[in-house]
C-alpha positions in Angstrom: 67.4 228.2 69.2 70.2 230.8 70.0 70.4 233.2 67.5 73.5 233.4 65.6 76.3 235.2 65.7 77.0 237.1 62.3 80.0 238.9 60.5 79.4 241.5 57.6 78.1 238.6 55.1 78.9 239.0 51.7 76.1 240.5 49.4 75.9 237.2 47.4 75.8 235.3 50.6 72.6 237.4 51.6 70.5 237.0 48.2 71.3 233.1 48.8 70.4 233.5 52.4 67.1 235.4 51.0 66.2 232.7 48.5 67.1 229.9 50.9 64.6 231.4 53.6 61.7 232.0 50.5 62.4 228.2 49.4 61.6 227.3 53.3 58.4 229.3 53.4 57.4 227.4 50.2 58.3 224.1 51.0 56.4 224.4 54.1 53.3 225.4 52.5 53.3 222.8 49.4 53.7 219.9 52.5 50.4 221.1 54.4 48.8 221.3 50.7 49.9 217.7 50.0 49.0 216.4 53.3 45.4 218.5 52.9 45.1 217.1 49.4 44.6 213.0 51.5 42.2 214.0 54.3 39.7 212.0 52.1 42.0 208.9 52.5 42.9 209.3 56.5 42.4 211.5 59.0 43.6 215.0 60.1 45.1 213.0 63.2 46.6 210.3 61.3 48.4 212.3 58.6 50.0 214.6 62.0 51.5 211.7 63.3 52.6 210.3 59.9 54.3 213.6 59.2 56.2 214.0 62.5 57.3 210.3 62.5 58.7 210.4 59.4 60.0 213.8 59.3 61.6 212.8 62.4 62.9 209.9 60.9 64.2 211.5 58.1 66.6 213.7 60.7 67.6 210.1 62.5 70.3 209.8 60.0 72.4 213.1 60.1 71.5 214.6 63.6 72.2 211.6 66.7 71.2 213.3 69.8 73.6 212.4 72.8 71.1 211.5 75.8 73.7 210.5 78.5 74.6 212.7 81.5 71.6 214.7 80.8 69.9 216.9 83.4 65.9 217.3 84.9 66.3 220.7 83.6 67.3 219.2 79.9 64.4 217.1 79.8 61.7 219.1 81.1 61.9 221.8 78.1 62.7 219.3 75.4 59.4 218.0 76.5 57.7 221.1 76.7 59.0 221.3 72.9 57.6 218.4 72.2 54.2 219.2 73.6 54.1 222.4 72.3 55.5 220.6 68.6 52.9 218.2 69.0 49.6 220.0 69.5 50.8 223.0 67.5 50.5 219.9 64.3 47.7 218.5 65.1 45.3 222.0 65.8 46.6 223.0 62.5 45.7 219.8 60.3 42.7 220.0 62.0 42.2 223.6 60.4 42.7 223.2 57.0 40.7 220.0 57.1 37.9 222.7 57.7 38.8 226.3 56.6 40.8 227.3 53.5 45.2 226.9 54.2 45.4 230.3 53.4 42.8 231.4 56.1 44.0 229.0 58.9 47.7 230.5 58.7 46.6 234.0 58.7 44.4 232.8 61.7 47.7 230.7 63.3 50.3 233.7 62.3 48.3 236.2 64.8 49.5 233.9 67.4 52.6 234.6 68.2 52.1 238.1 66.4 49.8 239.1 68.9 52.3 238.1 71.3 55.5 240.0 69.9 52.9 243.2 69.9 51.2 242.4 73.2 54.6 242.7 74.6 55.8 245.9 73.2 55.7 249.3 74.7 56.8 251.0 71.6 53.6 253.7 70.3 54.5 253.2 66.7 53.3 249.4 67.2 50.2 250.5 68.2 49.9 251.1 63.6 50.6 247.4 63.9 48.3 246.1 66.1 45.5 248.2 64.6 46.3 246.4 61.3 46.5 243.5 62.2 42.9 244.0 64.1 41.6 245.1 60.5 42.4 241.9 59.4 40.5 240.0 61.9 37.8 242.1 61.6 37.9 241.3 57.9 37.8 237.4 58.5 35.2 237.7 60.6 33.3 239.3 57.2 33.6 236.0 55.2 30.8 234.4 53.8 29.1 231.9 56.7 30.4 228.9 55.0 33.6 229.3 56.9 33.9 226.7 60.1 33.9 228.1 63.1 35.8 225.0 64.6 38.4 225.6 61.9 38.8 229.0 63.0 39.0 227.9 66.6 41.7 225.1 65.7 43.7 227.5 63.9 43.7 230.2 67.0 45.0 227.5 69.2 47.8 226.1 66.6 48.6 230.0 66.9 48.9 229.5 70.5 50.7 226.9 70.3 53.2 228.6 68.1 53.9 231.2 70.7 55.0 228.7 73.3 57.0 226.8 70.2 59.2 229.6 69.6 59.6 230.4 73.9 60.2 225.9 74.1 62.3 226.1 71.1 64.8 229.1 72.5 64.8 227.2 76.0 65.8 223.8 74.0 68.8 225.4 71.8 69.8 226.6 75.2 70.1 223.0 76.8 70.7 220.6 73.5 73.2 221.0 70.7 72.3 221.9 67.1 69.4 219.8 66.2 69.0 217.3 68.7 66.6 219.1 70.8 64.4 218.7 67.4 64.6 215.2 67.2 64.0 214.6 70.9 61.2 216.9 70.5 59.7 215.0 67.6 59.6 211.5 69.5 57.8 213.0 72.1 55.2 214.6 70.1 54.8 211.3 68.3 54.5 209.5 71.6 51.8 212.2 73.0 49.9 212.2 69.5 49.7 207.6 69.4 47.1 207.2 71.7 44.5 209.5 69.8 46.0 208.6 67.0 45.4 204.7 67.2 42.2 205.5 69.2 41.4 207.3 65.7 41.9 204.4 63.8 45.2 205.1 62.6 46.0 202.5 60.1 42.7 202.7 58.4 43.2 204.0 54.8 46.6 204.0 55.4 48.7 202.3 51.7 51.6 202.7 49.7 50.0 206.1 48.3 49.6 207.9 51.8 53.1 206.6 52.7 54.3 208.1 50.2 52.5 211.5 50.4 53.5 211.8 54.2 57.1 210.5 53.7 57.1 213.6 50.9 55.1 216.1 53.4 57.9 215.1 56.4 60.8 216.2 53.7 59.4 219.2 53.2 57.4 220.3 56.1 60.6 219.6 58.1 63.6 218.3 56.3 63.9 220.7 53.6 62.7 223.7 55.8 65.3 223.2 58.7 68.0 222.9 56.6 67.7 225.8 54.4 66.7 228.3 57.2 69.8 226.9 59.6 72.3 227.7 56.7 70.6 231.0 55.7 70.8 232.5 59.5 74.8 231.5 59.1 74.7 235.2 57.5 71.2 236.9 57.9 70.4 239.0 60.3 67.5 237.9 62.4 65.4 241.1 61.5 64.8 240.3 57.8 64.2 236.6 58.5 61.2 237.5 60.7 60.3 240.1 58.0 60.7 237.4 55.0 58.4 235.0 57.6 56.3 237.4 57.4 54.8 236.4 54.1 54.1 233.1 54.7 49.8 233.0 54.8 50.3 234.7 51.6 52.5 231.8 50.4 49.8 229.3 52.2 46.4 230.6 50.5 49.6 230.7 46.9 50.1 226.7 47.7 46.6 226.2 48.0 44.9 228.0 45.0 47.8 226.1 42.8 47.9 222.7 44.7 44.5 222.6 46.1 42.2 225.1 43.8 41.1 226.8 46.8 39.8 230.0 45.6 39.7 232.9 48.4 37.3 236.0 48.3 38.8 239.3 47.7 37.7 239.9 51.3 40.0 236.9 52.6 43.0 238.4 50.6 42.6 241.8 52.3 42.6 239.8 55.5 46.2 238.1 55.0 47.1 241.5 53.4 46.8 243.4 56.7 48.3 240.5 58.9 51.3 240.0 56.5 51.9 243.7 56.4 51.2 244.1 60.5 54.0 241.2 61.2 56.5 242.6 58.6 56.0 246.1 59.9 56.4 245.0 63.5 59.3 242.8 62.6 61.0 245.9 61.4 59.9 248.4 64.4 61.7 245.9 66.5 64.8 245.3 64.2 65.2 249.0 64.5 64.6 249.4 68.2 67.1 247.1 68.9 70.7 248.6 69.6 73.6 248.5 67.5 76.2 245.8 68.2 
């Protein structure tokens, strides 16, 4: 999505803006604790394409996405969205049915961190790569109760995320506001039926699980969307991607209180260094960046 274009924002609009962005992060987290809390009712695969059907659903009602007199061009990257939407869902349910949430965010966040510092040719960086290193090297110091696969599914929801944000600037670049989303969110449900049925998707499936995933769309998606599009009305893209930044902290927060997953100290010093790597590269890059 095109970043927008801001004036000198009030100071009460920004500690709104700030608050709004927080309430995201956690939202966001207390869905994927929910929808973790039912893997004992359906599976990992079921409860993905439960979440982006009726998270997309939910949308249906305020965004109705034109499709006439669209181009090749238009569809090919909403459907590259919707690929990228899709798998990056269903690699991370497939995570935290296996590791920790806390762990398989700090896992899927060095995704398209590694990618922002990959990219940069600034030295200082290199202080954030280094951290960021420490913290892998830490999670790789867990006790061997920790799934491999679920590591493994996490890295590739983190590589997943780095094409989401490149498929998600190329969509806001071909479809108004929010209906590159919605587009995006029928495809990935389209992609995600056949394994899903091939899963057995209606097995276990009640009233309770409807409601659950009904509950994890509104605030995985719903909730999310809304507060961060009205936040970036006035903050500057910098501290978003620095207030981001804390989100495995706010995962492994969810999950302790939702889930009673308890990490080792040596899992908190993990998240520690990635948190503090992506904030600190976040703001080496706000800073690079010339004045307007």
């Amino acid at each position: 999505m095109p970043e927008p274009t801001h004036s000198a924002p009030e100071r009460g609009h920004d500690s709104r803006a700030v608050w709004l962005v927080l309430a995201a992060i956690g939202s966001v987290q207390i869905g994927a604790s929910l929808a973790k809390d039912i893997f004992d009712q359906v599976t990992p695969t079921t409860m993905t394409w439960l979440r982006l059907l009726l998270g997309t659903l939910l949308l249906l009602p305020w965004v109705r996405p034109s499709l006439r007199g669209r181009s090749w061009a238009d569809w090919k990257v909403v459907a590259g969205y919707g690929g990228t939407l899709g798998f990056m869902n269903w690699s991370f349910y497939q995570a935290i049915d296996r590791i920790p949430l806390g762990l398989a965010v700090t896992v899927e966040f060095l995704g398209p961190l590694g990618v922002a510092l990959a990219t940069s040719r600034r030295r200082r960086d290199l202080v954030w790569a280094g951290l960021a290193g420490l913290g892998v090297a830490l999670l790789g110091g867990l006790p061997n109760h920790v799934n491999l696969a679920g590591v493994v599914f996490a890295a590739l929801a983190g590589a997943a995320w780095a094409g989401y944000i490149w498929a998600s600037r190329a969509t806001g670049a071909h479809w108004e506001g929010l209906d590159g989303l919605v587009v995006a969110g029928v495809i990935a449900v389209v992609l995600l039926s056949p394994i899903t049925f091939a899963d057995g998707a209606l097995k276990g499936v009640d009233a309770h699980v409807l409601g659950i995933a009904l509950l994890v769309g509104l605030l995985s998606s719903v909730i999310p969307y809304g507060f961060e599009l009205y936040a970036l009305r006035t903050m500057k893209p910098g501290l978003f991607g620095i207030l981001m930044s804390v989100e495995p902290a706010a995962a492994a927060i969810a999950a302790m209180v939702i889930l009673g997953e308890l990490l080792p100290l040596m899992g908190w010093l993990a998240i520690a260094c990635v948190v503090t790597a992506s904030a600190g590269a976040t703001w080496s890059t706000t800073r690079a960046e010339p004045a307007p």
